[in-house]
Steps between C-alpha positions, in 0.01 A plus 500: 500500500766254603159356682237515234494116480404484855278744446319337195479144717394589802185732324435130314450366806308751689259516216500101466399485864227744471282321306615131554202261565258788383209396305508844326843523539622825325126624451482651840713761364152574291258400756620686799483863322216408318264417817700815649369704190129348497426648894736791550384642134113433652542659826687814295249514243213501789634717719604773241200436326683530129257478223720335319595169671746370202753760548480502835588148535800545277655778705451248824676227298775713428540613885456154628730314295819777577419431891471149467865478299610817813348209778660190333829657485484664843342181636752245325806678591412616866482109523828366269789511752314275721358290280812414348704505847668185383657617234728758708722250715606301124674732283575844470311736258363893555146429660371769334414228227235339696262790517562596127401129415190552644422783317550288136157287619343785574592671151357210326198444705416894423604404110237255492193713666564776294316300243183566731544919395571439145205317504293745708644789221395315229134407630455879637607687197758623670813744256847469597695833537886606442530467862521174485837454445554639834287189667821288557634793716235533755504063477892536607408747758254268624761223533719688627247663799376127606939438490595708706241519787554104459848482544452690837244269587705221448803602660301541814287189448827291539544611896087550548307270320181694622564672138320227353175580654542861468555558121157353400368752739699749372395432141137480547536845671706612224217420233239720648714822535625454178313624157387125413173461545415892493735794322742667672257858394187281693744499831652863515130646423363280828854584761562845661775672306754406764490163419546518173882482520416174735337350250740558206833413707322127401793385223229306314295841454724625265587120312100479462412812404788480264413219293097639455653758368727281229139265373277744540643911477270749605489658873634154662766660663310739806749748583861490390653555800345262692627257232864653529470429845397156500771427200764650774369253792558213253855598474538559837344140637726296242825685639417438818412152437837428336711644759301342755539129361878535384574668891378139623590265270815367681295414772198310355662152547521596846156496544332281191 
């Protein structure tokens, strides 16, 4: 707290800098998803073959926006200690506030294309539930899934900076084992029962899942202990990403 100021200023800038000299500017947070939405919500409605195309779209929108905030924030802080390196050697404060500024433009970039599903709810028909009050959970979780693998990320990206080229990898990976495109139900009915517990040891599983169950009820939720499972990974990556980046800390200026 003694920090927040910091905090606040060095967010400014990071989200300044993002969209300096764009001609859309802060659209791309809008454009991005949106194109994302258009194809992915195609190929889904194509390949499943849904009759209705509307609703089908809207549960893709949903998916892809909470894995676009999970890769921003995973991408954005795997990459903040070294891309503010030059901070480190002029005054002293805990490090830990470069990451979490990162995560500020990526809250408000996800603020802005939510407007894309209220939209898409609107157009579709779509009725809210009392689960909904439970969305900013599974949004935290999110945050906090794409924080923590980050941080370990980007502890290790300051002595190999190979981690630059592996994260996009990573997160393209990530997007087709994950319940984005298809539902977590459409993955465990096509895998052999032993890799069920594979699939759902994916943090995101359970964030995803999660939050189609808060807009839209119903059976979004496969198998509760699956989700349990995938809720305990979550935990388990952000404490391990902690530890991790406050173990090396000390000897970042070493290497930065």
């Amino acid at each position: 707290m003694r920090y927040k100021n910091l905090l606040r200023n060095l967010a400014r800038r990071d989200f300044l800098v993002r969209y300096k000299q764009a001609f859309a500017g802060i659209l791309w947070a809008l454009i991005k998803p949106a194109i994302n939405i258009l194809v992915f919500g195609y190929i889904s409605t194509k390949i499943n073959g849904s009759t209705d195309a509307a609703t089908n779209f809207v549960y893709v929108a949903s998916a892809i926006l909470l894995w676009q905030l999970f890769t921003s924030v995973f991408n954005d802080v795997s990459n903040s200690i070294v891309g503010n390196a030059n901070l480190f050697s002029k005054v002293f404060f805990p490090k830990i506030i470069i990451p979490l500024s990162t995560i500020l433009v990526c809250l408000v970039d996800f603020c802005i294309s939510l407007t894309i599903l209220v939209v898409l709810f609107i157009v579709t028909g779509q009725t809210l539930h009392w689960q909904i009050i439970m969305a900013p959970f599974f949004i935290l979780l999110t945050i906090l899934n794409g924080f923590g693998i980050g941080l370990y990320f980007a502890t290790i990206n300051v002595k190999f900076r190979d981690v630059k080229f592996i994260v996009p990898v990573i997160i393209q990976f990530g997007m087709y084992v994950s319940p984005v495109i298809f539902t977590t139900s459409y993955y465990l009915e096509r895998l052999p029962k032993w890799a069920h517990w594979l699939f759902c040891l994916n943090p995101m599983v359970g964030a995803i899942d999660g939050f189609k169950y808060c807009l839209f009820g119903g059976d979004a939720i496969y198998n509760n202990t699956y989700f349990i499972v995938s809720l305990c990974v979550s935990v388990l990556f952000l404490i391990i990403g902690l530890r991790y980046f406050y173990k090396f800390e000390r000897n970042f200026v070493d290497y930065i």
